[in-house]
Structure formats: C-alpha cells, structure tokens
N, CA, C and O of each residue as an XYZ file, in Angstrom:
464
protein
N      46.070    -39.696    -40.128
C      45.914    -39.174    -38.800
C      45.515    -37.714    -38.820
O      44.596    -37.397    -38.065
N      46.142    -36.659    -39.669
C      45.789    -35.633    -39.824
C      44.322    -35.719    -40.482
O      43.863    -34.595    -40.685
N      43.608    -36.606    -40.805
C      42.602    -36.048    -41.774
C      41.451    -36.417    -40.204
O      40.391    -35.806    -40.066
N      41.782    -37.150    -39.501
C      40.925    -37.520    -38.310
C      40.783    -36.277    -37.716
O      39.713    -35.675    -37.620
N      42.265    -35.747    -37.167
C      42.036    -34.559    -36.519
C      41.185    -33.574    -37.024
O      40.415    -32.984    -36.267
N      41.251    -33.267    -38.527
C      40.719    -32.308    -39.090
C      39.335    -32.359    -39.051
O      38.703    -31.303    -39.029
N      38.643    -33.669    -39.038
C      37.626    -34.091    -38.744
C      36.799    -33.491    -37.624
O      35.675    -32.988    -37.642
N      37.789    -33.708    -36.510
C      37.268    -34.473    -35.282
C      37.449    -32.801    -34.962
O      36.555    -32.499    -34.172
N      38.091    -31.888    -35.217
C      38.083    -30.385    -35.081
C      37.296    -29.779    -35.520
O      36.785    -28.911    -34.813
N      36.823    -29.976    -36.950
C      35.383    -29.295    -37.591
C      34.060    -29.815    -36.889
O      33.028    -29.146    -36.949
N      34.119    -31.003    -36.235
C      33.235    -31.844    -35.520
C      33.233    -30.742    -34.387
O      32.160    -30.140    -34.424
N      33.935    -30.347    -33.551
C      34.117    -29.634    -32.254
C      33.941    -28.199    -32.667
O      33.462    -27.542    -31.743
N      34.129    -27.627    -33.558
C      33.494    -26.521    -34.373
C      32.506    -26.450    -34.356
O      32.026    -25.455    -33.813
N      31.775    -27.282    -34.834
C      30.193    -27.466    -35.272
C      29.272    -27.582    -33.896
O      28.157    -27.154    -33.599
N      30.093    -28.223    -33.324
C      29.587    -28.554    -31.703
C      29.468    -27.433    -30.732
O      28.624    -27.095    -29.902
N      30.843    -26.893    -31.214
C      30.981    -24.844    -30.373
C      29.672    -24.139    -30.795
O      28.967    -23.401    -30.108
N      29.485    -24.574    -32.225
C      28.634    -23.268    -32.765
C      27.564    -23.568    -31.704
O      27.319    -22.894    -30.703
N      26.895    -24.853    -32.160
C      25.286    -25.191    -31.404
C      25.546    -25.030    -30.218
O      24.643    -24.287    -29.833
N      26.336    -25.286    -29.193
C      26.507    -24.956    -28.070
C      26.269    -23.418    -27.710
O      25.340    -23.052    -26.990
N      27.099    -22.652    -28.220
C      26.919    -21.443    -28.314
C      25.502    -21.040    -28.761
O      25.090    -20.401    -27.792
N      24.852    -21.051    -29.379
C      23.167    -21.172    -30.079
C      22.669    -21.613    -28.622
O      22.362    -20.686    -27.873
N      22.604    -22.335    -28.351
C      22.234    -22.682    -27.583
C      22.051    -21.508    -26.056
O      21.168    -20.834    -25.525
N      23.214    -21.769    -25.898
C      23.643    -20.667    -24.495
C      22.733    -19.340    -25.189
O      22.068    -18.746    -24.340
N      22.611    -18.789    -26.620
C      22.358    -17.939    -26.786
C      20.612    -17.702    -26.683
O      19.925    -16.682    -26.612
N      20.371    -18.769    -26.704
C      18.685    -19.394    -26.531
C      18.106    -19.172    -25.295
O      17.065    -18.624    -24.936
N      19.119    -19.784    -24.666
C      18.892    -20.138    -22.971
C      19.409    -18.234    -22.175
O      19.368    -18.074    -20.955
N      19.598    -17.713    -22.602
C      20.050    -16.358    -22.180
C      18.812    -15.463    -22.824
O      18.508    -14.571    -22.032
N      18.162    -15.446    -23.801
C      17.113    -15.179    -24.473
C      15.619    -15.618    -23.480
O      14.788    -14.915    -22.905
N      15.719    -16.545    -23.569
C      14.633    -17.100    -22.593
C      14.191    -16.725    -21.368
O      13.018    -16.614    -21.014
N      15.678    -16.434    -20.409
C      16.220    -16.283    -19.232
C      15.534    -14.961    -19.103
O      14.716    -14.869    -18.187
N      15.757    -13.805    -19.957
C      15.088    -12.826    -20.028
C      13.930    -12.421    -20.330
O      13.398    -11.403    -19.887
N      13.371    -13.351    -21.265
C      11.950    -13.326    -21.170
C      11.213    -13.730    -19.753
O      10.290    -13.050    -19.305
N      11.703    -14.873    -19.114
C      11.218    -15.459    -18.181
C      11.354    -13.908    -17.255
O      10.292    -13.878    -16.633
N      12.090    -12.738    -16.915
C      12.791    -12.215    -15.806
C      11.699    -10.801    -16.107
O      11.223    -10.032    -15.272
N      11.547    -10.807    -17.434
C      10.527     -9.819    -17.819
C       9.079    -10.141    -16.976
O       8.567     -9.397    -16.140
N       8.521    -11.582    -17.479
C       7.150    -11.941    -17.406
C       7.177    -11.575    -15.630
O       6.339    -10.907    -15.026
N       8.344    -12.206    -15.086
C       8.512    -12.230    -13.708
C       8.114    -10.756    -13.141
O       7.281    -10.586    -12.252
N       8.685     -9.935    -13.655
C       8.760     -8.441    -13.338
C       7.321     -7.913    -13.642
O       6.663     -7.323    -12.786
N       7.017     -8.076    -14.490
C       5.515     -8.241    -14.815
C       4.253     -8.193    -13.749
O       3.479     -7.330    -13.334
N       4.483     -9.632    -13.537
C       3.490    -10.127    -12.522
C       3.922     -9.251    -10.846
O       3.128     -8.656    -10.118
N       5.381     -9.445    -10.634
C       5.505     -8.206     -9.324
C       5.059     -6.886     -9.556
O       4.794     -6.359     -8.476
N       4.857     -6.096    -10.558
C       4.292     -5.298    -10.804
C       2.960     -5.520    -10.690
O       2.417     -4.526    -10.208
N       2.109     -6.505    -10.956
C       0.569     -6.399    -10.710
C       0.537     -6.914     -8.994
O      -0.326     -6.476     -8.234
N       1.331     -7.641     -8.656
C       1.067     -7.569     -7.372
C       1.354     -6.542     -6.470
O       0.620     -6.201     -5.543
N       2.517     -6.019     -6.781
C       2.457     -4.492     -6.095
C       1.025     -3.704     -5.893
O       0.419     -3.163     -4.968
N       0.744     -4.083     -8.001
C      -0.458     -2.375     -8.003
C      -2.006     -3.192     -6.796
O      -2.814     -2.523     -6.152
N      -1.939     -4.690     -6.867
C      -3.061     -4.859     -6.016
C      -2.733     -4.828     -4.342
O      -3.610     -4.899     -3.481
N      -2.236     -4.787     -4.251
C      -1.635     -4.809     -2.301
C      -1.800     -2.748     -2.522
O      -2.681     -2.049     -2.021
N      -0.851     -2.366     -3.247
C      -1.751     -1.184     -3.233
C      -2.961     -0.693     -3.397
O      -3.043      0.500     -3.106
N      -4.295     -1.387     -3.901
C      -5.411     -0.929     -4.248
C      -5.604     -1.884     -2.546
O      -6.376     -1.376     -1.733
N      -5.067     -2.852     -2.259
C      -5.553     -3.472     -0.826
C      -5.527     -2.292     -0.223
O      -6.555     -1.788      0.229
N      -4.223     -1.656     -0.140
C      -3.892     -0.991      1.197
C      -5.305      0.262      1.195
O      -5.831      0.787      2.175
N      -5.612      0.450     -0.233
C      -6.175      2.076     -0.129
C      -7.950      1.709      0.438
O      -8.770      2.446      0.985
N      -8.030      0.281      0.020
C      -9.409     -0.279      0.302
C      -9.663      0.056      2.235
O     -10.386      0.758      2.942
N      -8.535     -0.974      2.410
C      -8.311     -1.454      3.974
C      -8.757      0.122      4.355
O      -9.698      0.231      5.141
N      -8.005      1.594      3.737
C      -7.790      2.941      4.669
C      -9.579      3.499      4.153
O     -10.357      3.843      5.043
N      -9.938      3.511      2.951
C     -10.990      4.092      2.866
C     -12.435      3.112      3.926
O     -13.614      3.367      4.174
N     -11.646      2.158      4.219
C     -12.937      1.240      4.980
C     -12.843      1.128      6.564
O     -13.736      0.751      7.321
N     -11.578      1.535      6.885
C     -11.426      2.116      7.844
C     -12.109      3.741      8.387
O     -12.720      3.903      9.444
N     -11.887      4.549      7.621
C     -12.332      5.614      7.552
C     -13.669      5.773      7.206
O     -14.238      6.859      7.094
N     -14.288      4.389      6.996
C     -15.929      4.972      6.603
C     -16.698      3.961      8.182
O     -17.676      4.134      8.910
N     -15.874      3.192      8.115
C     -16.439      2.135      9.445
C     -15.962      3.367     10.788
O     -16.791      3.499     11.688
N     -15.024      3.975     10.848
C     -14.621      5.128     11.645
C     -16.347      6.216     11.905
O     -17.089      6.481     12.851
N     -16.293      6.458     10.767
C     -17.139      7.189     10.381
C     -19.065      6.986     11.157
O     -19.867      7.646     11.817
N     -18.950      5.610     10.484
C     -19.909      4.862     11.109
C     -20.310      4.251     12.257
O     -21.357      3.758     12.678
N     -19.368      4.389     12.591
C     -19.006      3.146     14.069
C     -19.989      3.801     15.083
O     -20.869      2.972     15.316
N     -20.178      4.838     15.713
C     -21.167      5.496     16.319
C     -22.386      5.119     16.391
O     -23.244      5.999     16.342
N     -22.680      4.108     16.489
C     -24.400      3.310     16.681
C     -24.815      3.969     17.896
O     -24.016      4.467     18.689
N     -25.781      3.970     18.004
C     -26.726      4.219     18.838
C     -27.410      3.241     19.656
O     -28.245      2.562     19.059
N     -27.236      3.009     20.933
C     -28.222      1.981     21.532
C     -28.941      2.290     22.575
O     -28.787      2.676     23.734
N     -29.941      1.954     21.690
C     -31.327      2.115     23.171
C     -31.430      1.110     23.715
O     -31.034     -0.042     23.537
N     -32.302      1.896     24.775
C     -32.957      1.012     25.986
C     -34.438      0.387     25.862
O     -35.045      0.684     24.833
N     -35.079     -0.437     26.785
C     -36.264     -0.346     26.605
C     -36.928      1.448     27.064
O     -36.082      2.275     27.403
N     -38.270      1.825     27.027
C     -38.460      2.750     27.895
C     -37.831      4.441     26.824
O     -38.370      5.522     27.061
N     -37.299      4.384     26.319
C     -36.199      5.441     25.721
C     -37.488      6.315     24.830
O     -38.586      5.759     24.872
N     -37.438      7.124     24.345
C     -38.369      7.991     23.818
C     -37.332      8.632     22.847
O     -36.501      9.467     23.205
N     -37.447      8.228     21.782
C     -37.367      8.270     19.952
C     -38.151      8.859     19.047
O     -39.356      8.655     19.190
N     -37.753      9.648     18.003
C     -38.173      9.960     16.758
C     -38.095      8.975     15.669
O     -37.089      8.265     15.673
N     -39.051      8.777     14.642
C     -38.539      7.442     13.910
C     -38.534      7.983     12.667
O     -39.665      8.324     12.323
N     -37.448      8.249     11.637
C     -37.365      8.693     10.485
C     -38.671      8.298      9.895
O     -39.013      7.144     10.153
N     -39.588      9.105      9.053
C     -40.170      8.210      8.485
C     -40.205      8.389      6.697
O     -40.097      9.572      6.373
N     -40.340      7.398      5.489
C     -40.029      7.553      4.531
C     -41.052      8.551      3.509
O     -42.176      8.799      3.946
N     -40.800      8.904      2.662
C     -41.589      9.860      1.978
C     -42.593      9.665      1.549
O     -42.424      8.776      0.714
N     -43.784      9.988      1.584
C     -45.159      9.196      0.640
C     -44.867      9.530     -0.652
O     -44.499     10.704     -0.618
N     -44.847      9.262     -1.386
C     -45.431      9.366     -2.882
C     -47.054      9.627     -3.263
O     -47.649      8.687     -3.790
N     -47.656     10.666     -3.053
C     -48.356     10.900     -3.147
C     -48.918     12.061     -4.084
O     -50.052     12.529     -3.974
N     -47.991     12.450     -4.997
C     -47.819     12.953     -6.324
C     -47.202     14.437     -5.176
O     -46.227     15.141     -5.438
N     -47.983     14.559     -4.099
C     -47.821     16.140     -3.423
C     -46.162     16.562     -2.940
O     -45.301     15.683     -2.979
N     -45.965     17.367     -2.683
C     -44.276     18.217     -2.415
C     -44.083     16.918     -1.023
O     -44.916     16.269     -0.392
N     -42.830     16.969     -0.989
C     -42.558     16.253      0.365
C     -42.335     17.321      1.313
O     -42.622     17.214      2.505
N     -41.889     18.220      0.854
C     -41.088     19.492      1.260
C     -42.320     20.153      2.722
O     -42.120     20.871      3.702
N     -43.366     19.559      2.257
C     -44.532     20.176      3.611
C     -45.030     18.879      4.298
O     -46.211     18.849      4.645
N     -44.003     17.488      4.592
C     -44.624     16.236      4.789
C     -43.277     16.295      6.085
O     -42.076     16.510      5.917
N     -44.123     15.983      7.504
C     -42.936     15.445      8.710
C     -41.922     15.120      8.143
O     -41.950     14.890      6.934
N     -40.755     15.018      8.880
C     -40.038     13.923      8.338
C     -39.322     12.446      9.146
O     -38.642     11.556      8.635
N     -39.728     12.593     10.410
C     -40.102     12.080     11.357
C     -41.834     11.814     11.761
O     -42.754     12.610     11.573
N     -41.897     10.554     12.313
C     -42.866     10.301     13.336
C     -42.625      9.956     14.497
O     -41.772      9.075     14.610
N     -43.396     10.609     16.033
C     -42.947     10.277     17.004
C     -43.526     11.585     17.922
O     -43.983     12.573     17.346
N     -43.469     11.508     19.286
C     -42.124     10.623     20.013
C     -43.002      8.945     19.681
O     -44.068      8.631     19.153
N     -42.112      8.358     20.182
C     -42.275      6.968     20.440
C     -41.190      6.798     21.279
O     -40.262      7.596     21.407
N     -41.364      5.450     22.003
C     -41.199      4.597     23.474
C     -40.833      3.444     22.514
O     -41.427      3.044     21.513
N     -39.328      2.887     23.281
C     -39.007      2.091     22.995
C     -39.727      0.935     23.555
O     -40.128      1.279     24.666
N     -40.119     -0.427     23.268
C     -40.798     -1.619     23.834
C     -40.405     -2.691     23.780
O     -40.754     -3.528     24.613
N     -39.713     -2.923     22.958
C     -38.998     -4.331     22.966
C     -37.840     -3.975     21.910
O     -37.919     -3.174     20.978
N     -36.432     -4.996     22.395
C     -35.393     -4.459     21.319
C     -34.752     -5.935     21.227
O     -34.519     -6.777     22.094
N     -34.523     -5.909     19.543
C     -34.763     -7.475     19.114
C     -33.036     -7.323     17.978
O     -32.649     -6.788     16.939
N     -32.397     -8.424     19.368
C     -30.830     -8.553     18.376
C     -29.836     -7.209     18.715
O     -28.727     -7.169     18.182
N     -30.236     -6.205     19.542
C     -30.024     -5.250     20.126
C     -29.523     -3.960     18.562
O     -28.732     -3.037     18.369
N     -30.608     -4.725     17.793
C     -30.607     -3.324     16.391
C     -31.594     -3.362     16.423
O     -31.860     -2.423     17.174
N     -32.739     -3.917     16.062
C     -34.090     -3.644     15.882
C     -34.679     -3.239     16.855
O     -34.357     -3.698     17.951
N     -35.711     -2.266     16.762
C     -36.552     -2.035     17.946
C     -38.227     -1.430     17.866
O     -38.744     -0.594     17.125
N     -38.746     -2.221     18.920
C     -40.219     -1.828     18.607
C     -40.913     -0.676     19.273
O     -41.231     -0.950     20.430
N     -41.174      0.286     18.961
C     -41.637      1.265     19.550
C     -43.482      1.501     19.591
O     -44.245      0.680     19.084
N     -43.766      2.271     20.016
C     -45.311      2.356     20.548
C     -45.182      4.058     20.824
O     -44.632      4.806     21.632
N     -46.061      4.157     19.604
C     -46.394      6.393     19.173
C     -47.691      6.644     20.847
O     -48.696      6.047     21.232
N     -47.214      7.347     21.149
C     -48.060      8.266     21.935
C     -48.971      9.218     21.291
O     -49.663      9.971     21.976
C-alpha cells in the first residue's frame, strides 16, 4: 500500500511539475500576445494621428481655397495667359490676355469668353 502511494505521489509530482510548465508557458505567451497587442495600438494611435493632422492641413488648404470665383454671363475678365517658350525672356511677355466678356459658362467652372 505504501509503495502505491509513493507511486501515485511521484505521479502527482510529475503532474505539478508539467502543470506548472505549463502555467509557465501560458503566462509567457499571455505576454507576448499583450506586447504584439500594445504594438498594433500604438500604430493605430500613430495613424488616427497622421488622420487627424491630414483632416487639419486639408482643412486649412480647402479654407484657403474655398474662395472661387463666379461669373456671370456678360462679366469682363482678364485671362491668365501661359508663357510662350519662345527661347525670349518672359519677363517682357503680358501675363494676362484680355479684357474679355464672359459668353457662355459651362458646369458653372468653365467659361467662354470673347477678347475685344
């Protein structure tokens, strides 16, 4: 009877240890998992922050921009006009053409004008 017990105790020994191994595995893990976790909230933080700074700089440039201009028919305009390349200085070239008369306005951005 004693040699059962002795048995059946080194048996429950052996069983503590791996158990314990175990728990010690699963606590190991637990922390890896809590790391990776921390991890990834950290990249989501840093992107909701690069959101937020997007959202303010696009605010502030659409702010910026927002000021359109709308003509009428009839309206009398200058029309930027682009640089020739013509090997010569631009520096002595209009930089505008015009006046011009508005004549038709197409999608209420485009517009056709007619030079006097």
């Amino acid at each position: 009877m004693m040699g059962n017990l002795t048995n059946d105790l080194k048996m429950v020994k052996n069983e503590l240890r791996l158990v314990q191994g175990d728990i010690k595995n699963l606590k190991k893990e637990r922390h890896s998992l809590l790391l990776q976790i921390q991890e990834k909230n950290k990249h989501v933080e840093n992107l909701k922050s690069i959101n937020d700074s997007l959202v303010k700089t696009n605010a502030y440039y659409d702010k910026k921009k927002s000021d359109k201009i709308s003509l009428r028919m009839g309206d009398i305009v200058a029309v930027r006009r682009n640089s020739n390349t013509t090997g010569e200085s631009t520096k002595t070239q209009s930089r505008y053409r015009g006046p011009a008369v508005v004549t038709e306005i197409y999608f209420l951005v485009t517009h056709t004008e007619s030079h006097n």
